[in-house]
N, CA, C and O atoms as a DFTB+ gen file, in Angstrom:
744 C
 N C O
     1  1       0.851      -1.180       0.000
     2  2       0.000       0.000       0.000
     3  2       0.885       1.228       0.000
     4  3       2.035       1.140       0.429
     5  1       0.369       2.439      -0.491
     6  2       1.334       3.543      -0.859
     7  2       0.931       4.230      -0.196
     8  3      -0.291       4.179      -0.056
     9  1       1.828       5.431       0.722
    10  2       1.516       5.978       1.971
    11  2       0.936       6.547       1.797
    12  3       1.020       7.077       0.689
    13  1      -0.258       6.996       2.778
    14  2      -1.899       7.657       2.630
    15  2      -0.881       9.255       3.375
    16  3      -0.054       9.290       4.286
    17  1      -1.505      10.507       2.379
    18  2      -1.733      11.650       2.955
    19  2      -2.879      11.785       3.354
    20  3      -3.740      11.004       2.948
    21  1      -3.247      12.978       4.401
    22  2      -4.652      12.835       4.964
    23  2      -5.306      11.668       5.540
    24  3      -6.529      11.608       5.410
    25  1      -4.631      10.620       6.228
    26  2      -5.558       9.437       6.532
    27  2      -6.386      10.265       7.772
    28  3      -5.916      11.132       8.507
    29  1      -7.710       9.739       7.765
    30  2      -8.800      10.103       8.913
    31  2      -9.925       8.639       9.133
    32  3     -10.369       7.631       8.583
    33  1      -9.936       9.218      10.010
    34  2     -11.379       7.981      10.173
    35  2     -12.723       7.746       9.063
    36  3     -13.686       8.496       8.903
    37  1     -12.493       6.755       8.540
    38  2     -13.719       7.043       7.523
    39  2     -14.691       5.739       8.144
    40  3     -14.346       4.659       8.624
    41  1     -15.947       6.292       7.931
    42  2     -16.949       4.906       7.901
    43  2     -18.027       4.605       6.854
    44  3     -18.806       5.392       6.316
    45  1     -17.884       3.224       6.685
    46  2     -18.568       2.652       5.136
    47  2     -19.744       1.543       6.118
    48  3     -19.524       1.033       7.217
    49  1     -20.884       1.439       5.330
    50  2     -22.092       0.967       6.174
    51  2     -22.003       0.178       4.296
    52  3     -21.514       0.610       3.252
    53  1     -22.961      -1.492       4.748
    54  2     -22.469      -2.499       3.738
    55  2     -23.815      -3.008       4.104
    56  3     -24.365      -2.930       5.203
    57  1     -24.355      -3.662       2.757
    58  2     -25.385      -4.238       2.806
    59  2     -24.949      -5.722       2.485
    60  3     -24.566      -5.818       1.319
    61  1     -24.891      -7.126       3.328
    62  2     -24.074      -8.590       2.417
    63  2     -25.217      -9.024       2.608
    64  3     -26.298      -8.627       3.042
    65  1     -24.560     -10.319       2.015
    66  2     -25.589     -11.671       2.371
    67  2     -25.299     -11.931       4.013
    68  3     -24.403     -11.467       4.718
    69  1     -26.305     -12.770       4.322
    70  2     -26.426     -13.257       5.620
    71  2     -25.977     -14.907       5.750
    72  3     -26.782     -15.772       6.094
    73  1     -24.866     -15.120       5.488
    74  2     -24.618     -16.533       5.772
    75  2     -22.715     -16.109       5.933
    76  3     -22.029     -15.087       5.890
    77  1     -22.465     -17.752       6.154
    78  2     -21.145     -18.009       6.687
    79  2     -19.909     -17.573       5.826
    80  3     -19.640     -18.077       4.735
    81  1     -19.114     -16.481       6.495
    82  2     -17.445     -16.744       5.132
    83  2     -17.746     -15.231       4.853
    84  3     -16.854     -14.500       4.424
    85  1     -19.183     -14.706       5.134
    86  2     -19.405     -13.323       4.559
    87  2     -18.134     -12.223       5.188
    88  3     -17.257     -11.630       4.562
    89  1     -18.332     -12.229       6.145
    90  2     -17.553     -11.414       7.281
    91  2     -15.937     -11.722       7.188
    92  3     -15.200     -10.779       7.476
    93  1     -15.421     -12.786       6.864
    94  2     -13.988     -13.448       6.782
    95  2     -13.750     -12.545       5.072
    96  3     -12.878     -11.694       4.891
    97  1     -14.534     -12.906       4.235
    98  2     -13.994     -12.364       2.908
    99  2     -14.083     -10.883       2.998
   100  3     -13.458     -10.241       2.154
   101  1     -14.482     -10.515       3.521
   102  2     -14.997      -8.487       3.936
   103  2     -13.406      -8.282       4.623
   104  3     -12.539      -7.449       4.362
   105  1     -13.424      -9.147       5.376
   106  2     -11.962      -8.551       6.420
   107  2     -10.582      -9.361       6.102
   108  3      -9.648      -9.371       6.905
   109  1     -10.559      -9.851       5.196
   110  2      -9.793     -10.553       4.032
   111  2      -9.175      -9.278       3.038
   112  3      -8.052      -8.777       2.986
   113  1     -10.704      -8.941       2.121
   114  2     -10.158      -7.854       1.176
   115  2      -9.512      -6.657       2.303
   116  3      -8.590      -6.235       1.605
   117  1      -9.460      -6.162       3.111
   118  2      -8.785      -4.912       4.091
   119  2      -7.659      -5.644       4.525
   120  3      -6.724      -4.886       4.787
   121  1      -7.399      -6.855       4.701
   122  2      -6.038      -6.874       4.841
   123  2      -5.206      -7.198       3.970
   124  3      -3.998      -7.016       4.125
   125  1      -5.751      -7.750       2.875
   126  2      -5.116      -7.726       1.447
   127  2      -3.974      -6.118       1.106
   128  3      -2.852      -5.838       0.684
   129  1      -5.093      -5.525       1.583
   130  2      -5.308      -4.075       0.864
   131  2      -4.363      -3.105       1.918
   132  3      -4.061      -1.927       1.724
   133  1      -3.977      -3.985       3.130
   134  2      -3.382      -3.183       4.137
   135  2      -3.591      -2.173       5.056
   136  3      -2.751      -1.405       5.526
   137  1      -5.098      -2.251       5.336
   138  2      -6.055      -1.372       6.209
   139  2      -6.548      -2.389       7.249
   140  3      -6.926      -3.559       7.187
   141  1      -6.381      -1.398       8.320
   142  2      -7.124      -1.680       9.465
   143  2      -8.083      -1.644       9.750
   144  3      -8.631      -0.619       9.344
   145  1      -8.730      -2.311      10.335
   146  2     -10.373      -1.934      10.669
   147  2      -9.983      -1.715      12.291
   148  3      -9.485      -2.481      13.116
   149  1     -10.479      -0.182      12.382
   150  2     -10.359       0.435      13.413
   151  2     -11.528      -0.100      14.219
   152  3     -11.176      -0.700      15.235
   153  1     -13.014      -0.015      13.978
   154  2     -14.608      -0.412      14.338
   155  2     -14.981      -1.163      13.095
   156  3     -14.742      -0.907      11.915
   157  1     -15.901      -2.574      13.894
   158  2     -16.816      -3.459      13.157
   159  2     -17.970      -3.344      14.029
   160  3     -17.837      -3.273      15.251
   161  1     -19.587      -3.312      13.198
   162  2     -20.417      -3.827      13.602
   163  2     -21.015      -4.333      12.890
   164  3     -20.967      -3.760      11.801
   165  1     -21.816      -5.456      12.899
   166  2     -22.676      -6.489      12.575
   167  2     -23.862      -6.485      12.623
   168  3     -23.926      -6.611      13.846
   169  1     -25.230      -6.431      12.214
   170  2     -26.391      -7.008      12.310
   171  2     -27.482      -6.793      11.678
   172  3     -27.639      -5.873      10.876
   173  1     -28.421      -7.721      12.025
   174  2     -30.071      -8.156      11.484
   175  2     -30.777      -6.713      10.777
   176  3     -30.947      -5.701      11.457
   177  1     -31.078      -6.778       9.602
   178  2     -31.061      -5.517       8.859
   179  2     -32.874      -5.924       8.939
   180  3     -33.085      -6.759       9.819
   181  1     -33.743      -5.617       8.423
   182  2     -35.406      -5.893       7.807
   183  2     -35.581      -7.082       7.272
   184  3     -36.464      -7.891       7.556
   185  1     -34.696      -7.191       6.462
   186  2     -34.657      -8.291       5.950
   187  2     -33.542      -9.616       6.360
   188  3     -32.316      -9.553       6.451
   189  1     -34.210     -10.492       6.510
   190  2     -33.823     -11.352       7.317
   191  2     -32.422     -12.094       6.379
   192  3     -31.500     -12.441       7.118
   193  1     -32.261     -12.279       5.303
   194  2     -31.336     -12.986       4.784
   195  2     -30.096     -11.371       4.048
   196  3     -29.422     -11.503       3.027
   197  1     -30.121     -10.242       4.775
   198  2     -29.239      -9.389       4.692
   199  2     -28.475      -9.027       5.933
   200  3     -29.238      -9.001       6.899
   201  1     -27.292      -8.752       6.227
   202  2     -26.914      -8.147       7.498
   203  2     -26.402      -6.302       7.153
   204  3     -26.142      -5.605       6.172
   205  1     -26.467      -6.183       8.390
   206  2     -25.769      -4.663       7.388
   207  2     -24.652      -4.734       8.435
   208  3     -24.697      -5.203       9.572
   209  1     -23.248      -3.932       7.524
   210  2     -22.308      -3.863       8.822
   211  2     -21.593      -2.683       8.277
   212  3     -21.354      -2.350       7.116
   213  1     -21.269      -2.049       9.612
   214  2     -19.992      -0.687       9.729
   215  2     -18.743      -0.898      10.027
   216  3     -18.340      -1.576      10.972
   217  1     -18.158      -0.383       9.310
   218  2     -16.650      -0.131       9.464
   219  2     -16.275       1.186       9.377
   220  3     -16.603       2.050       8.563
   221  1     -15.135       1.242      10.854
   222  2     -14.381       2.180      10.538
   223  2     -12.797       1.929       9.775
   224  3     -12.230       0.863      10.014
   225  1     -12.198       2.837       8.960
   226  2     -11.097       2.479       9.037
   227  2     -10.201       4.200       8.764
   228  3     -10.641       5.268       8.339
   229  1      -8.851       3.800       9.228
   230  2      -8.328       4.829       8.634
   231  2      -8.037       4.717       7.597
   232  3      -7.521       3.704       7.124
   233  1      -8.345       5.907       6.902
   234  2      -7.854       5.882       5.535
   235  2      -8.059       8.000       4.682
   236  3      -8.800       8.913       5.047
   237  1      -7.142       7.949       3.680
   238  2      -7.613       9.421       3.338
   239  2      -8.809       8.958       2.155
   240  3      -9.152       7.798       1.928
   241  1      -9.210       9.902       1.639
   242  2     -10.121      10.274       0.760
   243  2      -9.751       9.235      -0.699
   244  3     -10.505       8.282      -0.898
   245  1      -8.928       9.408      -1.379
   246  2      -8.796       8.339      -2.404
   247  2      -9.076       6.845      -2.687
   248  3      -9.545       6.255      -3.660
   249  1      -8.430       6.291      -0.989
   250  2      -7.843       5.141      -0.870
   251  2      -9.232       4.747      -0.060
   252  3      -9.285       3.518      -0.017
   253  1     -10.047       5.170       0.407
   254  2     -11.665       5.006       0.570
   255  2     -12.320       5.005      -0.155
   256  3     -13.472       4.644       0.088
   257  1     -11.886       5.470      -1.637
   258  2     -12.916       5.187      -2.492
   259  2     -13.066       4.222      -3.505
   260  3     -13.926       3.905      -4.327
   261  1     -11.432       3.702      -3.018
   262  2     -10.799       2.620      -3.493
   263  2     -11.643       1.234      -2.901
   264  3     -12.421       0.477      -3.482
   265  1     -11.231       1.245      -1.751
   266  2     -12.134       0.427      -0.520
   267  2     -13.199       0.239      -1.249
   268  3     -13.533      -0.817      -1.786
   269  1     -13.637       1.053      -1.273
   270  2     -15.514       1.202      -1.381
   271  2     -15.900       0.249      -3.043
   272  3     -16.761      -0.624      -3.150
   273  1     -14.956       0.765      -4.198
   274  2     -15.288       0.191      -5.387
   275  2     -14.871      -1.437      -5.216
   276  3     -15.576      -2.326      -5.694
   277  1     -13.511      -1.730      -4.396
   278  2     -13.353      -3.207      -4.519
   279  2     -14.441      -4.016      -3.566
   280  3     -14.741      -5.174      -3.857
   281  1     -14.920      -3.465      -2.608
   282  2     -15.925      -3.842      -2.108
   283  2     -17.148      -4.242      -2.701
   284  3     -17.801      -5.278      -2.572
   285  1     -17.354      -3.093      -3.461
   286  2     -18.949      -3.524      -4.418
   287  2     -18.581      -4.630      -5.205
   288  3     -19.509      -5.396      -5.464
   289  1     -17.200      -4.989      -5.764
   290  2     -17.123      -6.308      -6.456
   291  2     -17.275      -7.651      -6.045
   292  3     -17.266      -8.665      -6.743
   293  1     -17.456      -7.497      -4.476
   294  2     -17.438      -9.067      -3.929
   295  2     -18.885      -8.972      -4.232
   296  3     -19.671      -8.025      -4.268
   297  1     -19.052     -10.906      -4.543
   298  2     -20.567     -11.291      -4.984
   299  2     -21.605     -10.985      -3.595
   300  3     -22.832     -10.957      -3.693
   301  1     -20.914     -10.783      -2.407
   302  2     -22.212     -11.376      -1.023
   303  2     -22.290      -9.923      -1.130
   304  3     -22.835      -9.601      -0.075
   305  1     -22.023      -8.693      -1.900
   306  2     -21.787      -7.227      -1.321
   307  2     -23.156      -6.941      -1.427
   308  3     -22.742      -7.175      -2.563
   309  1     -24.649      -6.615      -1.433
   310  2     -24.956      -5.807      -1.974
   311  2     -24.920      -4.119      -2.231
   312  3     -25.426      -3.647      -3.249
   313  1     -24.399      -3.432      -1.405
   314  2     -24.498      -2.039      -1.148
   315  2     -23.067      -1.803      -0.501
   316  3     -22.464      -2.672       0.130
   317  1     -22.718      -0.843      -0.677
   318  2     -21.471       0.156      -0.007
   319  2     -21.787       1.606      -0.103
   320  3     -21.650       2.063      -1.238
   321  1     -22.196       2.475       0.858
   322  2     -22.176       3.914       1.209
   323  2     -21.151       4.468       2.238
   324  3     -20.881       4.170       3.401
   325  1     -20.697       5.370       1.378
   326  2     -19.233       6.396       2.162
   327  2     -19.955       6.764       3.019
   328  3     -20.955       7.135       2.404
   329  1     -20.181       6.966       4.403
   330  2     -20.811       7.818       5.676
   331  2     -19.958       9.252       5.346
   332  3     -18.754       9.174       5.103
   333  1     -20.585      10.435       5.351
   334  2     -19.842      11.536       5.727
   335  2     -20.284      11.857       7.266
   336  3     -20.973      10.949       7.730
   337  1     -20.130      12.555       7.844
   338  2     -20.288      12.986       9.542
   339  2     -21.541      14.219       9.304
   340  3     -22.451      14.511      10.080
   341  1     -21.217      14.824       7.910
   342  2     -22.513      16.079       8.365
   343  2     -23.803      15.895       8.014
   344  3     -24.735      16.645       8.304
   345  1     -23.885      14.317       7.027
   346  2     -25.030      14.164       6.561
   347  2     -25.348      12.637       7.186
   348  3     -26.075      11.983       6.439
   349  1     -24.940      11.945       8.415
   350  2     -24.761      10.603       9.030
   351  2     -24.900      11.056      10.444
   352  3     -24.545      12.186      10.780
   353  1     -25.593       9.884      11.579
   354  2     -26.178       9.606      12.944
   355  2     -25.104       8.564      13.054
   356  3     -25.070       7.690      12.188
   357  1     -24.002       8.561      14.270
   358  2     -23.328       8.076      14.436
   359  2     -23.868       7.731      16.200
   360  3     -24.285       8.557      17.013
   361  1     -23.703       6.433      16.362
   362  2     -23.557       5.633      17.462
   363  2     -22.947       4.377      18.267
   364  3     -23.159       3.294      17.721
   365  1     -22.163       4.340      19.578
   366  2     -21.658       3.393      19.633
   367  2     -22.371       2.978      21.422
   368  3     -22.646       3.764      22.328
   369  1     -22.461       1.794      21.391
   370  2     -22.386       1.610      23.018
   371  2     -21.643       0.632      23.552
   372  3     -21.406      -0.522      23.194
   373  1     -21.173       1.566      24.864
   374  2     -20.070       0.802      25.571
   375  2     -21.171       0.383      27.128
   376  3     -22.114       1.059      27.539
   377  1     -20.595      -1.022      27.763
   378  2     -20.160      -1.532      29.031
   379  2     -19.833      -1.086      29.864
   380  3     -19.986      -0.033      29.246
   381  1     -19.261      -0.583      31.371
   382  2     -18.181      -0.504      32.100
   383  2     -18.674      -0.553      33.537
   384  3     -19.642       0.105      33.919
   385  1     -17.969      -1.358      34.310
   386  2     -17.440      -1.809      34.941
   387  2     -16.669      -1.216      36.187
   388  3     -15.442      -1.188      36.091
   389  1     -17.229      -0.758      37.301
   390  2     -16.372       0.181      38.113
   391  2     -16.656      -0.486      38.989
   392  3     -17.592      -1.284      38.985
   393  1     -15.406      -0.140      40.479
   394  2     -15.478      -0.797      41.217
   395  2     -16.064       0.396      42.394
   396  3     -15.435       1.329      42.892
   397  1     -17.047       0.110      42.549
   398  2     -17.544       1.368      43.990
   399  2     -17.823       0.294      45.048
   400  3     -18.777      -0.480      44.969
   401  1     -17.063       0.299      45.891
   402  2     -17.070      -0.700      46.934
   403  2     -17.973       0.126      48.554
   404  3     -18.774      -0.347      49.360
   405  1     -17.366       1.417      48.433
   406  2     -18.618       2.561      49.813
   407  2     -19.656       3.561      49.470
   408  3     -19.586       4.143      48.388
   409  1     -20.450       3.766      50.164
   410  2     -21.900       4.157      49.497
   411  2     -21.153       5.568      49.053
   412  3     -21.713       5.994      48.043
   413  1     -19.963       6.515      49.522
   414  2     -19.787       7.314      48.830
   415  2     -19.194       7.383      47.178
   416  3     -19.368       8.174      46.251
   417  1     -18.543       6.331      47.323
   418  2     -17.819       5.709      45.599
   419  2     -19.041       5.613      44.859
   420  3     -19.169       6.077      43.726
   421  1     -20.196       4.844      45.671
   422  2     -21.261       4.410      44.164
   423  2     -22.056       5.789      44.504
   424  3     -22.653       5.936      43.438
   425  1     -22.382       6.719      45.189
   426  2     -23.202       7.765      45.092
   427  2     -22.288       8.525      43.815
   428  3     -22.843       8.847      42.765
   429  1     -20.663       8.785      44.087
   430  2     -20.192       9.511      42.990
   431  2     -20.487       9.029      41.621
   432  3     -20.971       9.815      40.806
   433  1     -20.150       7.382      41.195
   434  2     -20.464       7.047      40.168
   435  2     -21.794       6.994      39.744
   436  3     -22.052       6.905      38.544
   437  1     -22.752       7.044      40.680
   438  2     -24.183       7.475      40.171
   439  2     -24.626       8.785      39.561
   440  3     -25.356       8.934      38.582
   441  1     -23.990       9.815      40.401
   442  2     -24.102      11.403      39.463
   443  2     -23.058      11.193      38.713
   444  3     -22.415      12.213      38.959
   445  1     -22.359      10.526      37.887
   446  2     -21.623      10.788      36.788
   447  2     -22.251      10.015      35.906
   448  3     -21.843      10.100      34.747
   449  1     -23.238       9.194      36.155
   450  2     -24.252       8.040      35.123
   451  2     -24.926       9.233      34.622
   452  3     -24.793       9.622      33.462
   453  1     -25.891      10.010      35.790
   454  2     -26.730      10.501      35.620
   455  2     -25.924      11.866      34.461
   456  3     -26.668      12.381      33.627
   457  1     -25.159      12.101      34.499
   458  2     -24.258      13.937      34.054
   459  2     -24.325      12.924      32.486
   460  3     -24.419      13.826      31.654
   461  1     -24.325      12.048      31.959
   462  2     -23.799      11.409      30.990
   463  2     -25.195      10.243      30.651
   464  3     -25.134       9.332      29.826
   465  1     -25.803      10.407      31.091
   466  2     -27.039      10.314      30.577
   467  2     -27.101       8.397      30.487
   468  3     -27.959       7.732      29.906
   469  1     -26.093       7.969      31.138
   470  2     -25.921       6.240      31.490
   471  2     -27.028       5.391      32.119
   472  3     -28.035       5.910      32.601
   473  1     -26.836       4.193      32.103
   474  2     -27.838       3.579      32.884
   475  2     -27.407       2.680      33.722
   476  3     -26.647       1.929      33.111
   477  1     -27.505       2.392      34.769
   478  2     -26.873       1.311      35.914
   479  2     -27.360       0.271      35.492
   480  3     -28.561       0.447      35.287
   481  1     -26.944      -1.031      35.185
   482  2     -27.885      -2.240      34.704
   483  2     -27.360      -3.502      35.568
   484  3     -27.991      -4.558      35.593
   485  1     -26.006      -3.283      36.359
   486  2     -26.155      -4.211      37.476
   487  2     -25.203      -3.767      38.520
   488  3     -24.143      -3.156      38.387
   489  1     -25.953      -4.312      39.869
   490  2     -25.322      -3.789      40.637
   491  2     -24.514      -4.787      41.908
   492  3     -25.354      -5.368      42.596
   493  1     -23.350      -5.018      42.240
   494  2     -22.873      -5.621      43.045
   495  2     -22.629      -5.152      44.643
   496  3     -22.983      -4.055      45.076
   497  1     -21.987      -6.146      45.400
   498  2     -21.663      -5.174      46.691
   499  2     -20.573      -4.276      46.332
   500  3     -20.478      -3.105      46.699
   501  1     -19.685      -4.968      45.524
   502  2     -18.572      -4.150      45.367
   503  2     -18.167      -3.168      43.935
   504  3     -17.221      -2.393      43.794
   505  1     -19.374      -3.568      42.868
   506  2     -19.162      -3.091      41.699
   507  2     -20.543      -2.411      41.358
   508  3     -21.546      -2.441      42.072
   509  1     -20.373      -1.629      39.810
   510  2     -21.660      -0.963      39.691
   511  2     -21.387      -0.906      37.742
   512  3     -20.335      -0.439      37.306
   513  1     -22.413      -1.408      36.849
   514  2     -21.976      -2.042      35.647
   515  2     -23.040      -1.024      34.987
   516  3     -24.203      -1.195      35.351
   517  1     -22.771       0.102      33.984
   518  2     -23.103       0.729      33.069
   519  2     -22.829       0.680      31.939
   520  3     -21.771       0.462      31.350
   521  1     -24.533       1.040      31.391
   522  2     -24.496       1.158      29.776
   523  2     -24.595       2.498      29.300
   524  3     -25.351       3.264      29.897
   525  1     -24.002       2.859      28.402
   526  2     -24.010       4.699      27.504
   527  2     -23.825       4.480      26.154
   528  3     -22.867       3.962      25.582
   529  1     -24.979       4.990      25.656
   530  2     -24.678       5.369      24.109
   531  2     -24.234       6.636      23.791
   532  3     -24.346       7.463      24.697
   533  1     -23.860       6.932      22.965
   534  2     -23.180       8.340      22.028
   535  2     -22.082       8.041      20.628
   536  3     -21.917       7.226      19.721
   537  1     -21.611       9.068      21.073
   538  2     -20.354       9.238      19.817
   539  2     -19.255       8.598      20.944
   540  3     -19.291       8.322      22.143
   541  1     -18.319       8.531      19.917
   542  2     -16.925       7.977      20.452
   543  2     -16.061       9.042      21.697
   544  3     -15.419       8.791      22.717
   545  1     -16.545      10.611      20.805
   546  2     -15.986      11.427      22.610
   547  2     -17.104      11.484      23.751
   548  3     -16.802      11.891      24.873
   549  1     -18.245      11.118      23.480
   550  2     -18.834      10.895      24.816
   551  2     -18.253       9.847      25.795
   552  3     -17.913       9.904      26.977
   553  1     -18.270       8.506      24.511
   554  2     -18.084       7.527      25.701
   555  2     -16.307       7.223      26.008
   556  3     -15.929       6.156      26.490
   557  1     -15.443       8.239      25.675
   558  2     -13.875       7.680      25.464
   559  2     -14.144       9.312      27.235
   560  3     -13.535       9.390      28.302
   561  1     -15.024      10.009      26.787
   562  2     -15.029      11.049      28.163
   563  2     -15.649      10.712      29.042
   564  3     -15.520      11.494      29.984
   565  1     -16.671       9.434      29.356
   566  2     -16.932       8.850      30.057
   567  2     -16.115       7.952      30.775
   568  3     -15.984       8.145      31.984
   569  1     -15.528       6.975      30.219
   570  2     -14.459       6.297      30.304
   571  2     -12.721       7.052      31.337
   572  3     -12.032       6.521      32.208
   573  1     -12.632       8.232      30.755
   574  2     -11.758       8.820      31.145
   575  2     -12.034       9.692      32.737
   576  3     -11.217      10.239      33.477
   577  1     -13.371       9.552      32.844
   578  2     -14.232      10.634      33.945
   579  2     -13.346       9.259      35.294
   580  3     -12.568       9.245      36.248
   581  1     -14.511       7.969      34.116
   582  2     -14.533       7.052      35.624
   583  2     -13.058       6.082      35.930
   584  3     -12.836       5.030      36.530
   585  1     -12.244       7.052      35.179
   586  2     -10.832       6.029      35.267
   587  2     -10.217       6.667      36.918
   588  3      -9.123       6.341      37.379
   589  1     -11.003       7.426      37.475
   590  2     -10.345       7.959      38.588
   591  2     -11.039       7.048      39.846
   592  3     -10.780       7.068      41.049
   593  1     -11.848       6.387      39.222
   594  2     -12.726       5.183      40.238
   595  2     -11.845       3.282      39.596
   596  3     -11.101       3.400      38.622
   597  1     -11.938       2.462      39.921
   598  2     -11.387       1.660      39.230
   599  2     -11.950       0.764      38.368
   600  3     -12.806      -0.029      38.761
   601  1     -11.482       0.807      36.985
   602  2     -12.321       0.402      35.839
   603  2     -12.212      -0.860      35.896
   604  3     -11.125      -1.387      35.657
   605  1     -13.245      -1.549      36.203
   606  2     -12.336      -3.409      35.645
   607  2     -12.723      -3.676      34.514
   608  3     -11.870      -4.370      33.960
   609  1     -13.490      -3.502      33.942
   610  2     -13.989      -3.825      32.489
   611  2     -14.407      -2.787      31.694
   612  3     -14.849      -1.757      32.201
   613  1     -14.299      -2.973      30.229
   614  2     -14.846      -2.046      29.234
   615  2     -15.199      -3.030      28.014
   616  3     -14.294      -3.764      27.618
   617  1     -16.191      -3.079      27.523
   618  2     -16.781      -3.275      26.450
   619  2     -17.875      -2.553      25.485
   620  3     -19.004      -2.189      25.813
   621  1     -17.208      -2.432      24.117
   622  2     -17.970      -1.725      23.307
   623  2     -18.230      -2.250      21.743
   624  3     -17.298      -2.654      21.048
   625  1     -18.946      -2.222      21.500
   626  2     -19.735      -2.522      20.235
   627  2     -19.184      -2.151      18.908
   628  3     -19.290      -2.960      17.987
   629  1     -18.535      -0.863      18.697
   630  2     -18.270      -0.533      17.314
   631  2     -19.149       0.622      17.185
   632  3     -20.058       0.953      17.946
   633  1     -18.694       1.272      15.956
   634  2     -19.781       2.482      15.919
   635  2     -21.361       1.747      14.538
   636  3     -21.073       0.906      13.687
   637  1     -22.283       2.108      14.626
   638  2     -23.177       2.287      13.828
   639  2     -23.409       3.163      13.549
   640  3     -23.216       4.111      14.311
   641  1     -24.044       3.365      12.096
   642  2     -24.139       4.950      12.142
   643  2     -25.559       4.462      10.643
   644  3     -25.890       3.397      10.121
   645  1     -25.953       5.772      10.486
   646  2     -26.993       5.963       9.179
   647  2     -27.056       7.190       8.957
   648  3     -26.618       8.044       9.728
   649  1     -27.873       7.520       7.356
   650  2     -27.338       8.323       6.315
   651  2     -28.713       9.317       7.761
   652  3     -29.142       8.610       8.672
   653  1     -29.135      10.749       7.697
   654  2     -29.890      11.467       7.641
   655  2     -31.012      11.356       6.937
   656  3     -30.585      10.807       5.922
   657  1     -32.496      11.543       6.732
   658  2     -33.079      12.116       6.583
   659  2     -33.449      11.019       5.457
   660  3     -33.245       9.848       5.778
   661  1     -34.093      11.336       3.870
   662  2     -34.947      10.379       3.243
   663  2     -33.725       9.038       2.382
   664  3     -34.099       7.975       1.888
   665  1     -32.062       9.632       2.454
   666  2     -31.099       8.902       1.835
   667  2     -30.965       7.350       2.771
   668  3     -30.820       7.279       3.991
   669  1     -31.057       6.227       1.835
   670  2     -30.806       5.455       2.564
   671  2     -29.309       4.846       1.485
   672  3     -28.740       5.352       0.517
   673  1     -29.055       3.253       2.427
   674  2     -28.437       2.276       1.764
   675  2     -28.199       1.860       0.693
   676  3     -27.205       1.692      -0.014
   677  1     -30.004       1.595       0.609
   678  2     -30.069       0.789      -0.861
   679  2     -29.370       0.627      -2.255
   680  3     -29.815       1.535      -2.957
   681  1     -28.649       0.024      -2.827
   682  2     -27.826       0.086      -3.756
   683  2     -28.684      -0.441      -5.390
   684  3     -28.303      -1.479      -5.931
   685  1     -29.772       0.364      -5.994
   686  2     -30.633      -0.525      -6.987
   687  2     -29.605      -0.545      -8.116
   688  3     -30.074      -1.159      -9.074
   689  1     -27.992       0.047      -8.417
   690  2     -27.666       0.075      -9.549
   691  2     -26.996      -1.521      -9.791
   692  3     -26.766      -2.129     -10.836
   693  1     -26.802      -1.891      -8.399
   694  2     -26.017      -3.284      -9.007
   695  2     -26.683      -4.353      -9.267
   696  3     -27.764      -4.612      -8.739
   697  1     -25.933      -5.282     -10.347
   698  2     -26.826      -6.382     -10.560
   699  2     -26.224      -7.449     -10.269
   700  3     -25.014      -7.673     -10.263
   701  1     -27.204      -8.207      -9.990
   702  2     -27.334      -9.502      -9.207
   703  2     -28.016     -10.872      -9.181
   704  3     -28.226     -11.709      -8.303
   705  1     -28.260     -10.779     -10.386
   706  2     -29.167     -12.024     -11.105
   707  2     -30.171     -11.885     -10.602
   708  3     -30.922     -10.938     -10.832
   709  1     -30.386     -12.779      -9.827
   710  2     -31.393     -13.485      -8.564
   711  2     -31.737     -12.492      -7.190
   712  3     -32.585     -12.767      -6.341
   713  1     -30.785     -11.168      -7.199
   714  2     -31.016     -10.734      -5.980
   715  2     -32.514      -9.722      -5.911
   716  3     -32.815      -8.830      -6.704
   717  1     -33.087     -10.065      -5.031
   718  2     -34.181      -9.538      -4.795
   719  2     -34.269      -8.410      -3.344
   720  3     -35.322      -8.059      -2.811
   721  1     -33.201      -8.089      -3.019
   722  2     -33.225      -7.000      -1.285
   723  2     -34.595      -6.267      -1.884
   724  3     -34.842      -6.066      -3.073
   725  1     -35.364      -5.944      -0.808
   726  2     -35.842      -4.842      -0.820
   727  2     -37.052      -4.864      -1.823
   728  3     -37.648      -3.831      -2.126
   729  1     -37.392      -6.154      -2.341
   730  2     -39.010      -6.651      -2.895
   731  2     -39.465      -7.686      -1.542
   732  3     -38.669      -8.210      -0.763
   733  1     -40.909      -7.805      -1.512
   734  2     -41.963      -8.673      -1.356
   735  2     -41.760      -9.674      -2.125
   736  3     -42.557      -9.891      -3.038
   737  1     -40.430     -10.662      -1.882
   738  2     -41.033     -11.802      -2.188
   739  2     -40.751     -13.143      -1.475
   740  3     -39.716     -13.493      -0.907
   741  1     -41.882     -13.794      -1.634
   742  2     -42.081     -14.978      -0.925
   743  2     -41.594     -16.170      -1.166
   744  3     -41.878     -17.113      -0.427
């Protein structure tokens, strides 16, 4: 690969098939290609035999659009859309894991749920386990708030994201013999 000027975070939202090898050949062509996948997410789209998935990766402007065309060539592809940020709803949710062991530790980590708009979803004698959605600086400033309490765990999902307003996914220019996304049929 030839050194990227401008690399930034880009994210591409993918319409495949829903069966096995899909996901291995997707993250196959990026390492072929010598890109990282910074964020993956996965899942159950309307239609039951499609998944849709996000990726982030770094990359500049060219070499994303590069991405994007060798992508539409795999057979399970149906769809590839560039996300831009001013016209895209970006979301990720994280896990975490703190340890508030005295009613003053979990009272603090409770007004910092609440300042950040979190939800407590389990609670131990010695721990207190939250969920938060947002963008990546909400929850990397969440994360960083409660690193002054002790973190034992973090888990997060990847970002999802979608276009704004009436633009969707749908890809009707490619063809596909047999592919039917996005008809009634039985």
């Amino acid at each position: 690969m030839e050194k990227m000027t401008n690399a930034k975070r880009q994210t591409l939202a993918l319409l495949v098939d829903n069966e096995p090898g899909v996901l291995s050949q997707i993250a196959r062509l990026f390492s072929r290609k010598g890109y990282n996948i910074e964020a993956f997410a996965a899942g159950a789209t309307e239609n039951p035999g499609v998944t849709r998935i996000t990726i982030d990766v770094l990359a500049d402007d060219p070499h994303t659009e590069l991405l994007c065309n060798q992508l539409r060539k795999l057979y399970p592809v149906y769809s590839v859309k560039w996300l831009n940020s001013e016209n895209s709803i970006y979301r990720e949710l994280m896990l975490i894991k703190v340890l508030a062991e005295g009613g003053e530790q979990r009272n603090d980590v409770m007004q910092l749920a609440n300042i950040f708009r979190a939800q407590i979803i389990d609670v131990s004698s010695t721990t207190l386990t939250l969920v938060v959605t947002g963008d990546d600086d909400k929850l990397t400033g969440m994360a960083n708030i409660l690193s002054e309490f002790k973190i034992l765990e973090i888990a997060r999902t990847g970002v999802v994201a979608i276009e704004r307003g009436i633009a969707t996914i749908n890809d009707e220019s490619k063809e596909r013999g047999e592919f039917n996304y996005g008809k009634n049929v039985l």
